[in-house]
DOKE-807332 format. One record per residue: residue number from 1; residue in one letter; chain; x, y, z of N, C-alpha, C in turn. Coordinates in nm, 4 decimals, m for minus. Layout:
num,residu,chaine,nc1,nc2,nc3,cac1,cac2,cac3,cc1,cc2,cc3
NUM,A,A,X,Y,Z,X,Y,Z,X,Y,Z
...
END
This chain:
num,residu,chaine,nc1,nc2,nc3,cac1,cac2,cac3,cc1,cc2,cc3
1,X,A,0.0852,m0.1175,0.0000,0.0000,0.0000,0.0000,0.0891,0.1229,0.0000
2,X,A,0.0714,0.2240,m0.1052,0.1484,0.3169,m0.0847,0.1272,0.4250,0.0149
3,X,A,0.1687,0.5400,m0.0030,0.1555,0.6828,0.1084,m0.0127,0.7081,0.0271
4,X,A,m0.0588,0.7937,0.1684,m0.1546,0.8915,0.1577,m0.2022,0.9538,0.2483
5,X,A,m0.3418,1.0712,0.1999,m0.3966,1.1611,0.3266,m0.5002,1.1268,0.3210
6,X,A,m0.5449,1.1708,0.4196,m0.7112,1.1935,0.3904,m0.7749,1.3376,0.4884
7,X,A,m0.8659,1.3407,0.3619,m0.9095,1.4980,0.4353,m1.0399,1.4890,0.4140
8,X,A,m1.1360,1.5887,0.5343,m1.2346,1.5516,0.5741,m1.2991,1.7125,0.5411
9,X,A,m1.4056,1.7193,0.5044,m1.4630,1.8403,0.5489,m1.5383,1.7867,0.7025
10,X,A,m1.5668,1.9213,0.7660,m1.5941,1.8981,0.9322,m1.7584,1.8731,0.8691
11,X,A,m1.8034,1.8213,1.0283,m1.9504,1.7830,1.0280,m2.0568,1.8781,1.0269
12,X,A,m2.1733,1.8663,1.0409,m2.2535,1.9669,1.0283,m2.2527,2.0467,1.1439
13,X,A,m2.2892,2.1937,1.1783,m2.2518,2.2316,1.2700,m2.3395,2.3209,1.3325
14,X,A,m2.3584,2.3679,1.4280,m2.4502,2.4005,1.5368,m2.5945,2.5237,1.4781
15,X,A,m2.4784,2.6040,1.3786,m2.5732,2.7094,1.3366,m2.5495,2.7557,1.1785
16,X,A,m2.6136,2.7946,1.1241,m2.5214,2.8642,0.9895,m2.4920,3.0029,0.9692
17,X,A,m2.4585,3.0738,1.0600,m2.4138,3.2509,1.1123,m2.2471,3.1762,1.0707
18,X,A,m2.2105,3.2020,0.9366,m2.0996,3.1946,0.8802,m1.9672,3.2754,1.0063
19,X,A,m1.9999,3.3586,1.0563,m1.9101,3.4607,1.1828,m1.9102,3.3760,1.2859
20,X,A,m1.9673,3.2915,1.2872,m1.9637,3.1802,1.4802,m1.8526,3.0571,1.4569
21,X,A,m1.8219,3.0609,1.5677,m1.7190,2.9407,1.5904,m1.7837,2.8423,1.6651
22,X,A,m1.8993,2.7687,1.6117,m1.9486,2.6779,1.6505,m1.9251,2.5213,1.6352
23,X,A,m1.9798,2.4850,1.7606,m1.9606,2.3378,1.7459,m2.0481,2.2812,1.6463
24,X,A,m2.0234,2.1403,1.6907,m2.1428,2.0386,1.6294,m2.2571,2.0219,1.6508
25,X,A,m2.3688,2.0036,1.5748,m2.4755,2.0098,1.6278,m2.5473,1.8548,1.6613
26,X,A,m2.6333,1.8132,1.6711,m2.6806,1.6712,1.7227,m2.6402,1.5811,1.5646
27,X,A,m2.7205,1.6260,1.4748,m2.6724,1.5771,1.3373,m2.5255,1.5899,1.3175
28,X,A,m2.4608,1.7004,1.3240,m2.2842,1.6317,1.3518,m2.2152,1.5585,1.3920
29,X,A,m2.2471,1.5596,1.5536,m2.2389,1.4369,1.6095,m2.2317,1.2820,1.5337
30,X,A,m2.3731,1.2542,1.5020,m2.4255,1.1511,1.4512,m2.3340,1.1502,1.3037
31,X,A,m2.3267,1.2635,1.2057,m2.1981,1.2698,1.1536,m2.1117,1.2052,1.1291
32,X,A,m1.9825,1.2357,1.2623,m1.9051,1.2438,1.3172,m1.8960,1.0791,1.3444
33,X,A,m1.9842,1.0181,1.4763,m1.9814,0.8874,1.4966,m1.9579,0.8032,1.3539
34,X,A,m2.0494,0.8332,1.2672,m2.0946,0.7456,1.1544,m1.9336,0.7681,1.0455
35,X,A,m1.8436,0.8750,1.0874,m1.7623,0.8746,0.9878,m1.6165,0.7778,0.9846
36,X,A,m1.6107,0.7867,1.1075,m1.5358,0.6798,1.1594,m1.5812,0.5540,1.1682
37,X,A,m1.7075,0.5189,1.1984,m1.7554,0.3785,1.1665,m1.7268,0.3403,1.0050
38,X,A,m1.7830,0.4205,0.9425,m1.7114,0.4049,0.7432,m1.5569,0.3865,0.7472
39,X,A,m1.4612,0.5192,0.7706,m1.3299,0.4784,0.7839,m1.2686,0.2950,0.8365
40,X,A,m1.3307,0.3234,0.9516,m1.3337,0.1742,1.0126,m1.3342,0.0604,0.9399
41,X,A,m1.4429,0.0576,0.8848,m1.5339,m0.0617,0.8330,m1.4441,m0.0406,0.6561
42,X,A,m1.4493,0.0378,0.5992,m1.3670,0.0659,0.4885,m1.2179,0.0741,0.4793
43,X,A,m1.1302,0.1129,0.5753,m1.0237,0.1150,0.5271,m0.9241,0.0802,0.6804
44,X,A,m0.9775,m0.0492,0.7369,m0.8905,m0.0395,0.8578,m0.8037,m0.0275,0.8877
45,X,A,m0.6940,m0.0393,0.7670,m0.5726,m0.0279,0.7606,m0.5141,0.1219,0.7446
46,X,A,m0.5611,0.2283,0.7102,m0.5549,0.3488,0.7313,m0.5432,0.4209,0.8155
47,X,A,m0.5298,0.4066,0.9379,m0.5250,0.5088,1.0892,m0.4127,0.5628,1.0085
48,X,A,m0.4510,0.7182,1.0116,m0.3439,0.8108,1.0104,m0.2013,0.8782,1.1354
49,X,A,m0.1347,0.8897,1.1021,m0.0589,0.8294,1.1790,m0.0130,1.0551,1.2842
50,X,A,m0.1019,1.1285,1.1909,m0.1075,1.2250,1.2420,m0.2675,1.3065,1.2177
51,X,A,m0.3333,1.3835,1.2871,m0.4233,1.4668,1.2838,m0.4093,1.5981,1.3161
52,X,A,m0.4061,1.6589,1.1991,m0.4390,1.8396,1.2109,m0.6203,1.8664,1.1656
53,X,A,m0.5988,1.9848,1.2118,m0.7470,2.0608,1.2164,m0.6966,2.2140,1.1966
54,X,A,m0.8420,2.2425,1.1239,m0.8887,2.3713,1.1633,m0.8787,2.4178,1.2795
55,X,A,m0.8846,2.5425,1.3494,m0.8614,2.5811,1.4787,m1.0455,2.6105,1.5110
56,X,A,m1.1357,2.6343,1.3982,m1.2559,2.6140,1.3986,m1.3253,2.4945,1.4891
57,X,A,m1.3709,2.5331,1.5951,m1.4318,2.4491,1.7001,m1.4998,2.3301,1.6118
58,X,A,m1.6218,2.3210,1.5331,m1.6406,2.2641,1.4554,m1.5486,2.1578,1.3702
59,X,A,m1.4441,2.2416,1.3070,m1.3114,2.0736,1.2856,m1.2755,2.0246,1.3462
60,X,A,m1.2591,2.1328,1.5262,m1.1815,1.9877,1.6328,m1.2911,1.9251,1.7169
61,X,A,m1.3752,1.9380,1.6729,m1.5024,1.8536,1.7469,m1.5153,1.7319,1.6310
62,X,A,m1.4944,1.7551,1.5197,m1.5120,1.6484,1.3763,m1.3782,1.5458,1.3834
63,X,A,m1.2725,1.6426,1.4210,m1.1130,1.5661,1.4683,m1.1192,1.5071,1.5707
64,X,A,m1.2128,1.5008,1.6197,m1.1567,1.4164,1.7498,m1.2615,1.3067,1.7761
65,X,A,m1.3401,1.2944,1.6368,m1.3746,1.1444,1.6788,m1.2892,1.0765,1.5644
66,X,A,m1.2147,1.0719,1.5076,m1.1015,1.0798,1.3969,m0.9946,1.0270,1.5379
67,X,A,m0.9383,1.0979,1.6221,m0.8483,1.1258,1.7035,m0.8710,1.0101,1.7962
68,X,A,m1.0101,0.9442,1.8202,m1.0219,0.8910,1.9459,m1.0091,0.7589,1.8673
69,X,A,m1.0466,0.7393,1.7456,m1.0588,0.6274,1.6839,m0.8609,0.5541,1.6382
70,X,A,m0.7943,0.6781,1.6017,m0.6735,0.6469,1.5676,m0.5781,0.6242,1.6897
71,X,A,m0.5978,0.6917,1.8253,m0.5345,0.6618,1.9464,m0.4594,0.7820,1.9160
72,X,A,m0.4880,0.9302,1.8757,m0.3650,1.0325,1.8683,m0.4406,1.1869,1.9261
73,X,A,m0.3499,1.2845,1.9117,m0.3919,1.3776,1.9685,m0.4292,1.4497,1.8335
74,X,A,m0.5361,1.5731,1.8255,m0.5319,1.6686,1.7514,m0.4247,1.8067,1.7462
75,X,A,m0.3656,1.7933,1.6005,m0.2685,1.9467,1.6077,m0.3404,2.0638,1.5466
76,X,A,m0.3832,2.1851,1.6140,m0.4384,2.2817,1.4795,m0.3390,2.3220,1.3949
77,X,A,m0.4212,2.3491,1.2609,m0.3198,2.4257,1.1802,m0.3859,2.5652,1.1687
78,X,A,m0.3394,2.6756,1.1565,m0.4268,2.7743,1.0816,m0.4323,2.7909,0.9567
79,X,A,m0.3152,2.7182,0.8683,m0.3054,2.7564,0.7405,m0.4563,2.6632,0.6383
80,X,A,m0.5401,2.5624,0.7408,m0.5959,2.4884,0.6574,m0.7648,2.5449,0.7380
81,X,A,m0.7250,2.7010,0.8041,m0.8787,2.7620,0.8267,m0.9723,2.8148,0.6929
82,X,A,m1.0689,2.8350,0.7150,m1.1698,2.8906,0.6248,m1.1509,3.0271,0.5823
83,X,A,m1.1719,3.0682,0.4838,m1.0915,3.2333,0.4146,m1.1812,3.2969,0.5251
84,X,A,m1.0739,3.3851,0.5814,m1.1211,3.4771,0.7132,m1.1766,3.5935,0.6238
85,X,A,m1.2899,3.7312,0.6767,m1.3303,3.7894,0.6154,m1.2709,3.8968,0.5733
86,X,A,m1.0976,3.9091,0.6135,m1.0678,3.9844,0.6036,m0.9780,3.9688,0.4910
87,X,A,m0.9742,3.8315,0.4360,m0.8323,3.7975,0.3767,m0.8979,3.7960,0.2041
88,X,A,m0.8242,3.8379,0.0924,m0.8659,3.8479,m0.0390,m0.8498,3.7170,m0.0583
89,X,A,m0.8975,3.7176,m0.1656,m0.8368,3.5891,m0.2579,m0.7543,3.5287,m0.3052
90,X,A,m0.6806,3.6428,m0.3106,m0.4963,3.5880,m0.3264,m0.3971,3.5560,m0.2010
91,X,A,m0.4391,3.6123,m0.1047,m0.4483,3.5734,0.0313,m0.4387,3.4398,0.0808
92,X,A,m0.5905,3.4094,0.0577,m0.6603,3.2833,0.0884,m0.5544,3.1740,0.0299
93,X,A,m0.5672,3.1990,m0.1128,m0.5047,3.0834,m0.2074,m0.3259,3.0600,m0.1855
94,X,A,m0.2440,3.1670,m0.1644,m0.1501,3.2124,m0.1138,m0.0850,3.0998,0.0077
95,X,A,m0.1898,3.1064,0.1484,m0.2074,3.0618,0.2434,m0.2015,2.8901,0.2454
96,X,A,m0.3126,2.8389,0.1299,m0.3204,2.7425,0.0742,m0.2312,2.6927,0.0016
97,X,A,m0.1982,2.7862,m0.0770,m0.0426,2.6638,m0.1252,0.0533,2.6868,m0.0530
98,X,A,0.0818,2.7712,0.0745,0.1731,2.7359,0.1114,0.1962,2.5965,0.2286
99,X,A,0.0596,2.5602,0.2467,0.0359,2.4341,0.3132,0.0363,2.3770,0.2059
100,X,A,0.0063,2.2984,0.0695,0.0208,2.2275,0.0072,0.1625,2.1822,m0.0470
101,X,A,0.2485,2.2891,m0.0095,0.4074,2.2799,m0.0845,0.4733,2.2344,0.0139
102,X,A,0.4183,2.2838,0.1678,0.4843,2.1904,0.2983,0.4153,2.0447,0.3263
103,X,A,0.3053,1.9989,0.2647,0.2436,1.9098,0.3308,0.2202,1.8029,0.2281
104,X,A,0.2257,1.8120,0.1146,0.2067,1.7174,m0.0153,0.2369,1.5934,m0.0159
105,X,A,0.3978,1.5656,0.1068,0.4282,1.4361,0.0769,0.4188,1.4187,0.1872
106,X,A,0.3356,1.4385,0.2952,0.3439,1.4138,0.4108,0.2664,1.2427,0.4217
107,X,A,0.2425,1.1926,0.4400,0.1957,1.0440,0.3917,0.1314,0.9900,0.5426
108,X,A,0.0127,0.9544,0.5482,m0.0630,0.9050,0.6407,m0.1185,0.9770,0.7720
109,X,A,m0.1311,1.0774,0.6639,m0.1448,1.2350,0.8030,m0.3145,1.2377,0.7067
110,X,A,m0.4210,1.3016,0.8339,m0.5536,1.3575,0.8231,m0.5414,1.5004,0.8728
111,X,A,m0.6264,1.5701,0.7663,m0.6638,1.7132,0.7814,m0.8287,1.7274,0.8205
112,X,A,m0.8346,1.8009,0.8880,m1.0017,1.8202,0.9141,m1.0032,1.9888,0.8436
113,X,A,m1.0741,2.0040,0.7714,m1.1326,2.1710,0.7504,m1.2144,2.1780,0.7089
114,X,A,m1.2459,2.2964,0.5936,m1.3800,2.3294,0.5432,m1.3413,2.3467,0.3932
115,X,A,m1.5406,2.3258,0.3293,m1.5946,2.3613,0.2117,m1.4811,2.4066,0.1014
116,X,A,m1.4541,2.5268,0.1801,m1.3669,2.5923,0.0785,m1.2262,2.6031,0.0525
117,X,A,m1.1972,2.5428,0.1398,m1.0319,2.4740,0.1304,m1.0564,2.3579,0.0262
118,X,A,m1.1450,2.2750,0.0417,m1.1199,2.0950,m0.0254,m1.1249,2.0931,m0.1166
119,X,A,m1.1746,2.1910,m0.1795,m1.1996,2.2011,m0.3384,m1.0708,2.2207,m0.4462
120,X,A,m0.9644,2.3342,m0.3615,m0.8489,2.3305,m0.4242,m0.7382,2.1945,m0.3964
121,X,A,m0.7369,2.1823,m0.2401,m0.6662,2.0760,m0.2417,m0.7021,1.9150,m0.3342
122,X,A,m0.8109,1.8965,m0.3356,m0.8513,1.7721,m0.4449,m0.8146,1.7768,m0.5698
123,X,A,m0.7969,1.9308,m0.6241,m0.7652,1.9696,m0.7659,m0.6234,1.9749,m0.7412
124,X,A,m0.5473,1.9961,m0.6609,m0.3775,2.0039,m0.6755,m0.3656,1.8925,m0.6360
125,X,A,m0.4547,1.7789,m0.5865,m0.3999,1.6197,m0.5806,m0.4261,1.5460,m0.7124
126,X,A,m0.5060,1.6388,m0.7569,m0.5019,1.5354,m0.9049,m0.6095,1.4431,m0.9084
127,X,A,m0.7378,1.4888,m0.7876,m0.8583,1.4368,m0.8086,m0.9871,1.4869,m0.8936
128,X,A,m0.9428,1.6104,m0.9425,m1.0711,1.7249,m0.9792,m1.1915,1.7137,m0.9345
129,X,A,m1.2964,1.7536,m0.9332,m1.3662,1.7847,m0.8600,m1.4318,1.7278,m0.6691
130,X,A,m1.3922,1.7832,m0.5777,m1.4674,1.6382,m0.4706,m1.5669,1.6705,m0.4204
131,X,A,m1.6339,1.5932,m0.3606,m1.7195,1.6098,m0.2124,m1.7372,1.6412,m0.1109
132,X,A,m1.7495,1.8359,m0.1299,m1.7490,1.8424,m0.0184,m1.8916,1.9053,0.0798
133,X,A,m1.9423,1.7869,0.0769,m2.0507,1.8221,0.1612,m1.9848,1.8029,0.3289
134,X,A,m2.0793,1.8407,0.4066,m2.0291,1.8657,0.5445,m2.0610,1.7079,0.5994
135,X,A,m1.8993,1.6733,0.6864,m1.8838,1.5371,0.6607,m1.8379,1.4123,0.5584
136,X,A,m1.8648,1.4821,0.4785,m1.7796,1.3823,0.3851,m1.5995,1.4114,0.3812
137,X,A,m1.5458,1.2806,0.2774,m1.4074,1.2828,0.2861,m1.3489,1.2193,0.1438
138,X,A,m1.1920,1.2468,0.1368,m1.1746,1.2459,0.0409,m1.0379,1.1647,0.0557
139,X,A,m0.9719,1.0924,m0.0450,m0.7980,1.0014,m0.0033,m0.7295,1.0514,m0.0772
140,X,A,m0.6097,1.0772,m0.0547,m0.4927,1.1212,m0.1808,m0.3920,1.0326,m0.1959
141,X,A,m0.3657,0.9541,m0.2975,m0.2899,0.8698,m0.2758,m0.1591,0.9542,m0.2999
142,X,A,m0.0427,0.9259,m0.2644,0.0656,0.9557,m0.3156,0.1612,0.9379,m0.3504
143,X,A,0.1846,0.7990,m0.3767,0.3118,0.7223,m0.4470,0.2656,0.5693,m0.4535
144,X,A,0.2872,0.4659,m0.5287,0.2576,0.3020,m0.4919,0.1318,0.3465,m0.5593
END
């Protein structure tokens, strides 16, 4: 089996006031449980062997049933937060590859973030388009 990641968009979450740093909501939860039961049941051989997050309450509430399932701790990153309202677009994307140019070959590491991060990273893995509904996830293989 060769290297890879896997990255998650976070679960559904408490409210949709885009400005709140909210948790999970009961459906996240349930989420959350159910995403690791799939991981589980699908790829047991996969425990990542590191977990970063969003600093977004919401990813480390989504990371850490990820976290409890792999036996590890959660690390935040900020570089893999949601475009803050203050930051342009070149900013944002900026921010983003500079986690993609440090983290590309990192091999058996999970990211938890959001919507609008996953979309580029799936396209610079060479998946084009993914899934990112809230809760779902995505694999990158990377060598093998």
């Amino acid at each position: 089996m060769g290297s890879w990641q896997l990255y998650i968009r976070h679960a559904h979450r408490e409210t949709v006031d885009p400005e709140a740093d909210n948790g999970l909501s009961e459906k996240g939860r349930a989420q959350g449980q159910a995403l690791v039961r799939e991981l589980a049941r699908r790829s047991p051989l996969r425990k990542p062997s590191m977990i970063y997050s969003s600093p977004k309450l919401r990813c480390l509430e989504t990371a850490a049933y990820v976290a409890e399932w792999a036996g590890l701790p959660v690390v935040e990153d900020e570089r893999i937060d949601t475009r803050h309202p203050h930051e342009t677009e070149k900013t944002f994307l900026k921010r983003l590859q500079d986690f993609w140019a440090s983290e590309r070959s990192r091999g058996e590491a999970c990211y938890v973030t959001h919507g609008d991060v996953l979309p580029f990273l799936g396209e610079w893995g060479g998946l084009g388009p993914v899934d990112v509904r809230k809760g779902s996830y995505f694999w990158l293989e990377l060598d093998g």
